[in-house]
Legacy VTK file of the C-alpha trace (Angstrom):
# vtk DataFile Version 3.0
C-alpha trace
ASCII
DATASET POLYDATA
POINTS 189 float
171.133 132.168 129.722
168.142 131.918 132.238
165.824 129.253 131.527
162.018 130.441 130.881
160.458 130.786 133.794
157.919 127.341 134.554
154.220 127.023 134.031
153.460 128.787 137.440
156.163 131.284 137.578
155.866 134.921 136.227
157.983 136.706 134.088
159.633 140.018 135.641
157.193 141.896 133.423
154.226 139.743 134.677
155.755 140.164 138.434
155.937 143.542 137.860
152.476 144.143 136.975
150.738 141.507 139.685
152.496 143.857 141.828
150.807 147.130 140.552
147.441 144.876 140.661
147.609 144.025 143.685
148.338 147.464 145.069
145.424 148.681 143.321
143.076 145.478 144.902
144.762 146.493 148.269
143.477 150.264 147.952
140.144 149.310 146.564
139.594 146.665 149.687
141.149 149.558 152.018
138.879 152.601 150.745
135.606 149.870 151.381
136.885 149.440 154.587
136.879 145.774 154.889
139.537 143.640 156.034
140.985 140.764 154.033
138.610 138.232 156.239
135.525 140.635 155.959
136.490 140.584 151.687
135.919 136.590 152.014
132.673 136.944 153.676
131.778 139.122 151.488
132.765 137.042 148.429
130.484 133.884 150.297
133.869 132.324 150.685
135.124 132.678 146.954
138.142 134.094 147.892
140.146 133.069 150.788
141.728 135.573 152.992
145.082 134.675 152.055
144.599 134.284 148.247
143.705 137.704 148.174
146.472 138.723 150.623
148.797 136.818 148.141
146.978 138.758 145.074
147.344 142.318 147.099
151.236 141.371 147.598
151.420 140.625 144.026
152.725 137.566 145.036
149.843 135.707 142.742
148.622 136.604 139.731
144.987 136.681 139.477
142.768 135.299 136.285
140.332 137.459 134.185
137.137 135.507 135.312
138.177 136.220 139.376
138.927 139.835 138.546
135.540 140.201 137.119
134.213 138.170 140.220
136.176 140.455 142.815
135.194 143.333 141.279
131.337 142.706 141.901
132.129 141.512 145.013
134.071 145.116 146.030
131.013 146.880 143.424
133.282 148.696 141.330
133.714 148.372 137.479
136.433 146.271 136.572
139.226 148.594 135.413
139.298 150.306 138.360
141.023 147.434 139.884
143.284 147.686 136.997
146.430 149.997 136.930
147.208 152.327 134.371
150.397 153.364 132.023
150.876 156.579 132.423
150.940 156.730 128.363
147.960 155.227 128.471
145.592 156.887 126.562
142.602 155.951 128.325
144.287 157.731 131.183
142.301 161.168 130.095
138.726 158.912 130.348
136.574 158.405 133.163
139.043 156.102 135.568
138.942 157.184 138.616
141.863 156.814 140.726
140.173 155.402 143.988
144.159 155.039 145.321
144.452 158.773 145.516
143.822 161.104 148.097
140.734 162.769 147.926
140.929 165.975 147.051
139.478 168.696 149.457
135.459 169.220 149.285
134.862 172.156 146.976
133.545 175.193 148.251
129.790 175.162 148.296
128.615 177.940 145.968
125.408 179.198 146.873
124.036 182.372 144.253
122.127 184.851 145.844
119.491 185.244 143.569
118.240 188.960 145.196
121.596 190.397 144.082
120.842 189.840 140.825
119.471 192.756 139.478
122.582 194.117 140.856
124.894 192.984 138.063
123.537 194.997 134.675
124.972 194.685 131.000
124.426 192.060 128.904
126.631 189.635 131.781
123.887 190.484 134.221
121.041 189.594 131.705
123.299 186.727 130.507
123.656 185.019 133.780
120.114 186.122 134.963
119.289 183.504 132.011
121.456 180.925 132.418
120.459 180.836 136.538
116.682 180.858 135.491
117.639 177.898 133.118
118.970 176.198 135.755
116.321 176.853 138.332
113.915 175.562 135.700
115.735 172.421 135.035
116.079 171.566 138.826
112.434 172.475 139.138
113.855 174.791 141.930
111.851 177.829 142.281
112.534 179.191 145.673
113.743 182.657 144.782
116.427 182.906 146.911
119.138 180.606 146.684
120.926 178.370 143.953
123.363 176.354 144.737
125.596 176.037 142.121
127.436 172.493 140.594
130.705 172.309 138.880
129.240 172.037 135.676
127.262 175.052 136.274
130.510 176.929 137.453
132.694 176.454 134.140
129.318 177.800 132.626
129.284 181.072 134.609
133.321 181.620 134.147
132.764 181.843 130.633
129.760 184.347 131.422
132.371 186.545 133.704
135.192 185.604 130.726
137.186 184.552 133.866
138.830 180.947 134.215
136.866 178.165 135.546
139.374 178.167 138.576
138.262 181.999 139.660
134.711 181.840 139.068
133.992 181.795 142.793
136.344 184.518 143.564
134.621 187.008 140.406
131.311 185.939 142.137
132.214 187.022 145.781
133.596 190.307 143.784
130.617 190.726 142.472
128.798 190.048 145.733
126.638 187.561 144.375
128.022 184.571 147.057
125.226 184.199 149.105
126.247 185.048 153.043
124.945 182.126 155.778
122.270 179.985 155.895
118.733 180.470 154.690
115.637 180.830 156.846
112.003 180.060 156.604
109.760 182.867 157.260
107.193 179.896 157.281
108.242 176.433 157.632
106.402 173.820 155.870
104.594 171.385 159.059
LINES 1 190
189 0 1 2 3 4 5 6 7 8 9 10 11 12 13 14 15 16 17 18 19 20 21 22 23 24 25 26 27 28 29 30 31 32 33 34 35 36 37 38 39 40 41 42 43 44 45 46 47 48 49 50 51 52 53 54 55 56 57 58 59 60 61 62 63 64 65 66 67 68 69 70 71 72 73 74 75 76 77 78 79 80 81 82 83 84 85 86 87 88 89 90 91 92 93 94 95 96 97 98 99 100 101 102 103 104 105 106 107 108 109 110 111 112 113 114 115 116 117 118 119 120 121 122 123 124 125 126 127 128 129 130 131 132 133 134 135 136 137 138 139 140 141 142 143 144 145 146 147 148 149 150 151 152 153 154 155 156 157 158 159 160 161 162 163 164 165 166 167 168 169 170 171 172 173 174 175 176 177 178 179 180 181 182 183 184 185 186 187 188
């Protein structure tokens, strides 16, 4: 029988998870671009280069009050230096895994508004309303262009009755993708 591990020893569990910690304090330090001595300047000294090297190894476990510390040292909420299970129900909320790699920029998607009148039926008059509700929201009333978010996008699929992930594609069918960059006729001096 193994004895219990002492006062200042982890548990395999606890190991495990300092571990999984640390990697996540390591990606968080990496994606702010700091190094572990730029962290303690940063911190005003609280934490020592090597503590938090020791921390990132997992080699340390760190405390609840020093978490909450580092974290408004790095300016990120506090579960995002936290690893999740993937069970985890909280997995499907708003944590953003900082550790991943960044998935490519989405297209831009930029609505010619001219080649409206283009698409008739109710979709035409359906999307000619839900653009003008945008364009009155954004308090954007140049007449040419809209650029178009994400949010707006799942929006317009369900316009089109086409999936959120071929929106752009039923757009450029339809030619409504607007085609290079705008021009001034008379820029503002």
């Amino acid at each position: 029988m193994t004895p219990p591990p002492s006062e200042n020893e982890l548990d395999p569990e606890s190991t495990e998870y300092a571990r999984l910690v640390g990697e996540r304090l390591r990606a968080i330090r990496r994606q702010k671009r700091l190094s572990l001595q730029e962290a303690e300047e940063l911190s005003g000294q609280e934490f020592k280069a090597s503590v938090l090297g020791a921390y990132e190894r997992g080699e340390r476990a760190i405390s609840v009050p020093r978490l909450h510390r580092l974290a408004t040292v790095y300016q990120v909420p506090v579960d995002q230096l936290l690893p999740r299970d993937p069970g985890d129900p909280r997995s499907d909320g708003p944590y953003l895994d900082l550790t991943a790699p960044a998935a490519p920029a989405p297209r831009k998607i930029v609505i010619d508004l001219g080649r409206l009148d283009d698409i008739g039926g109710p979709t035409g008059e359906m999307l000619r309303r839900y653009l003008a509700m945008i364009q009155v929201q954004r308090q954007d009333f140049n007449g040419r262009v809209l650029t178009i978010r994400r949010d707006d996008l799942r929006a317009i699929a369900c316009i089109l009755d086409t999936p959120p992930d071929h929106a752009t594609e039923r757009l450029e069918q339809l030619g409504m993708l607007f085609q290079g960059t705008p021009v001034l006729t008379n820029p503002v001096r």
